[in-house]
N, C-alpha and C positions, 0 to 999 in steps of 0.2 A: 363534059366529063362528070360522071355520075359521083357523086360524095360517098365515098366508102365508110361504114357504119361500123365503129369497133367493137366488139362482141366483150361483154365483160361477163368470163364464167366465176359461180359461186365458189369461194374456198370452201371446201369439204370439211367436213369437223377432223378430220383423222389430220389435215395438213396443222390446222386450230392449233391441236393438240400439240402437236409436235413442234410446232412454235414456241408453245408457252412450254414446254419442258427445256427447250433452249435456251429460252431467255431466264429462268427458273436456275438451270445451270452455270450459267456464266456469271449472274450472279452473287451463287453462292460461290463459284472460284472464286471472284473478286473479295470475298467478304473473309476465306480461307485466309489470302495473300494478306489482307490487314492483320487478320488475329495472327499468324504468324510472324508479320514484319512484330507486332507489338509483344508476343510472346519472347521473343528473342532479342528485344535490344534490352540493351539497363538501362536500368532505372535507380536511383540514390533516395535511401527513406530513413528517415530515423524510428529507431524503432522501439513500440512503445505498444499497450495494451490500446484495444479500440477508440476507445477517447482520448489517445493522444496522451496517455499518462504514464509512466514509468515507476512504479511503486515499490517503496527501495525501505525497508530497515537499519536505520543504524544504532549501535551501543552506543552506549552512556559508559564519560568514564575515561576516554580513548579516542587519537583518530581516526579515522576512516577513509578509506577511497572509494568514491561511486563511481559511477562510468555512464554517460550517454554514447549509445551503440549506434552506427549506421550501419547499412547494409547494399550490396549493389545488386537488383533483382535482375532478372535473365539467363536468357543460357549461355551465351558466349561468353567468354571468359573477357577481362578488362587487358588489358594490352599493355598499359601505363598507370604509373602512382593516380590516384585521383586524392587531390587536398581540397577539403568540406570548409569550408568557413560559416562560423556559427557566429552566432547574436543575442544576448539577452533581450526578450522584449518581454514588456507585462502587460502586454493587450491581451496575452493569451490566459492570464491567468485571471483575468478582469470578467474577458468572456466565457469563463470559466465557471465563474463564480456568478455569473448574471441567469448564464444556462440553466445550472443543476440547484441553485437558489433561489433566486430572482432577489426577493427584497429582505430574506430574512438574513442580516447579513449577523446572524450569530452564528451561522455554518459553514460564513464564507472563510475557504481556504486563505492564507498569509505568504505573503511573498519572504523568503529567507534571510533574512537578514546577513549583510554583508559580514559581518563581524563573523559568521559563524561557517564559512565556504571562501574557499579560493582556487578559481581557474587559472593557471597560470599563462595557457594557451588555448583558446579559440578556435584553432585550425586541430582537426584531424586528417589523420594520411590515408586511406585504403591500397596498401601496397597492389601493385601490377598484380594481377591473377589471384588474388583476396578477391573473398566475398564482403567482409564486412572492417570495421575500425573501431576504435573506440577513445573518448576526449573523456578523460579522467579530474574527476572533483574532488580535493582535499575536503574534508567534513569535522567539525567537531562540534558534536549536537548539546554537550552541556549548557543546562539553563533552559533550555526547549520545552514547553508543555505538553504535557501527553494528552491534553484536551483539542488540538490543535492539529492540522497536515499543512505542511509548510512545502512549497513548490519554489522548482528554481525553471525559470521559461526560457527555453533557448529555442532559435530560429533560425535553417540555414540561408547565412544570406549571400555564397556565392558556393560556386563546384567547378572545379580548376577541367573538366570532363563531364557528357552525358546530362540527360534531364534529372529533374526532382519531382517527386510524386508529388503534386499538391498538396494532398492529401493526409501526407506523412511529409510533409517539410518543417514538422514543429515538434517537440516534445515537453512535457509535463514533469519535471523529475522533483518525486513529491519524497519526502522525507520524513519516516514517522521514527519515535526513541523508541529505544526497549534498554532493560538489563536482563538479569539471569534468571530474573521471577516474573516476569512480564513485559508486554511489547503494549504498545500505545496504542495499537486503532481498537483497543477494547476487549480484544480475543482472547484475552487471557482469563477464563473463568474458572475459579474451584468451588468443588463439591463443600459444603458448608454442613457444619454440624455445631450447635448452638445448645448450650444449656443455659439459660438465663430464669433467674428469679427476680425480682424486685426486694429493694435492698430492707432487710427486717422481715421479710413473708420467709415463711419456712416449706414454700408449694415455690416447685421449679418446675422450670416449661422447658420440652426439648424442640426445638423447630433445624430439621433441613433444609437444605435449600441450596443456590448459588450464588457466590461471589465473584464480580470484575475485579481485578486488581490492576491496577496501572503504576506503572512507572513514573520514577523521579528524578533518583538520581543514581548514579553507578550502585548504592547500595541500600537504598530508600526505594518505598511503594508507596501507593496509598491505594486504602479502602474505606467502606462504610462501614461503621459501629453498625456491631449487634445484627440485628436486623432490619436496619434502616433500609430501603430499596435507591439503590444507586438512577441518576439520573444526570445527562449531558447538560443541567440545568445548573449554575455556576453558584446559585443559592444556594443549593440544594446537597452539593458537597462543598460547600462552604460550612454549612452547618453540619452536618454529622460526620463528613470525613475524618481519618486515621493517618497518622503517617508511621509504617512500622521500617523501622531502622535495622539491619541487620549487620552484625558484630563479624567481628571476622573469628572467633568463637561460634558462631552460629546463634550466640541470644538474641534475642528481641529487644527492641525500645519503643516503646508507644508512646505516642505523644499526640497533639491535636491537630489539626491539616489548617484550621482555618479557628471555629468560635466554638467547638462542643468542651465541655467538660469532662474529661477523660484522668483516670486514677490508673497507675495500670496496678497489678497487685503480684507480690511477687512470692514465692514459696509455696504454692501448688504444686507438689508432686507429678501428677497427672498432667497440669498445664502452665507448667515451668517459662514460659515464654523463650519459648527456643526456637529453630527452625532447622528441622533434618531432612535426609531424602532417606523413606519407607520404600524397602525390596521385600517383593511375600512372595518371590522366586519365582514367579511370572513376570510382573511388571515393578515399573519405579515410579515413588510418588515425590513429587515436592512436596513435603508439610508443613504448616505452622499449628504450634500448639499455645493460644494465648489466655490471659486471664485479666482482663479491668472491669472497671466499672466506670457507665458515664451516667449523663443525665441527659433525661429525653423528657423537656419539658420543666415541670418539677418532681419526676420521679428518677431517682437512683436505681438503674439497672445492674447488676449484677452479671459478669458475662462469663462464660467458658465456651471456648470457640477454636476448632478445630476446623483448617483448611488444605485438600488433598486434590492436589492436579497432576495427573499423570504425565511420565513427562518419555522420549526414549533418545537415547545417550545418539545416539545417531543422527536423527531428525536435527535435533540441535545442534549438530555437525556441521550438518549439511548447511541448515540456517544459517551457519556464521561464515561459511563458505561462499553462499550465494550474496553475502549483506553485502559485496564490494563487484559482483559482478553484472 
């Protein structure tokens, strides 16, 4: 019996073809069914700006309530309560500060001191068919440096329901002061208008410019004399810093923040040491109108210094609205 020879014909390109658009298809359905299973389950995150940090304003002066927020991501609605249990840990705050610092640890962030916060509970609830919850911090920021962002690091470390983003299972809830004339992270600049002489010359200088003013205490700032150029360097408003005290009159009191020699002078007409809010029926200004004299080095400066930062009655509203949410 003769061996029959099997004929193996060539696949055509058109079958090729239509091969790999099948296998191309199947595929991408398979790849559809994940991004869809994963679009639609929840998912549990705390929720916080891209680095995991949570940037909250509080007053000086008063307590406060902050709130660390979770959220349950997906489309389908939750069915049942889901209870978050949360954790202080300060590895995050540690890596924190290793990250965006490395060695300079004059910038490193502060962990909040106990004295100054109390969680009372750990667990938040996200009711049945809620998207989101929120685990509420008692706060009272007096005594807190406006030189400084103080962080409280919480960690979920259990969900009674549903997975936890990795990713977002941590938050940052960093805590800067403010009062009525200014907020801590620096932002608070006014327009500066300077008349100064040296003290016995009868030749005076006018210099503009801007001023930081930072916060103290409910009804205290501080700034730099005169023209001194402010810096995060602790020396450095050590030596020419101001502390202007304001009255519930609205007057001023100057006095010295740290080692400069500061006079203040009083009975200037013009620059009475007072502080008003200026309407020219478009806008509102914060003002101070001051008058001392320090010493910068060994010359007596003479100063007249007006400071004007626009401010609007709403905004600040809003601000103090959002300081607890």
């Amino acid at each position: 019996m003769k061996n029959r020879v099997k004929t193996i014909y060539p696949i055509s390109l058109t079958r090729l073809l239509l091969l790999a658009v099948i296998l191309v298809v199947a595929a991408s359905c398979e790849r559809d069914e994940v991004f869809e299973k994963e679009q639609y389950k929840n998912v549990i995150a705390l929720i916080s700006e891209s680095d995991n940090v949570s940037r909250k304003l509080h007053s000086l002066g008063k307590e406060s309530i902050g709130y660390v927020a979770a959220s349950i991501g997906g489309t389908n609605p939750t069915e049942k309560d889901i209870r978050i249990n949360l954790v202080e840990d300060p590895f995050f705050i540690d890596d924190f500060n290793k990250t965006n610092f490395d060695l300079d640890k004059t910038k490193y962030v502060k962990v909040l001191p106990k004295s100054h916060y109390d969680i009372e509970n750990y667990q938040l609830t996200v009711p049945a068919g809620e998207i989101g919850g929120k685990l509420p911090i008692r706060l009272n920021v007096d005594g807190l440096s406006p030189d400084s962002a103080y962080f409280i690091s919480l960690r979920i470390e259990s969900a009674s329901a549903y997975e936890v983003n990795p990713e977002k299972n941590f938050v940052l809830y960093q805590i800067r002061i403010k009062n009525w004339w200014a907020v801590g992270d620096g932002s608070s600049s006014y327009n500066m208008s300077i008349k100064q002489r040296e003290s016995g010359s009868s030749s005076e200088i006018q210099m503009p410019g801007r001023k930081v003013m930072h916060p103290l205490t409910v009804n205290q700032v501080r700034i730099m004399a005169g023209n001194e150029t402010f810096s995060s360097n602790i020396n450095v408003f050590n030596k020419y810093a101001l502390i202007l005290t304001i009255q519930d009159d609205k007057s001023v009191t100057i006095a010295p923040y740290k080692n400069v020699e500061v006079t203040q002078v009083n009975g200037d007409p013009d620059f009475p040491n007072i502080f008003k809010i200026d309407d020219d029926g478009f806008k509102k200004y914060k003002t101070f109108l001051l008058r001392y004299n320090y010493k910068q080095n060994n010359t007596i400066l003479e100063i007249k210094e007006e400071l004007r930062m626009e401010y609007n009655e709403d905004d600040e509203a809003a601000e103090t609205e959002n300081e607890t949410n």
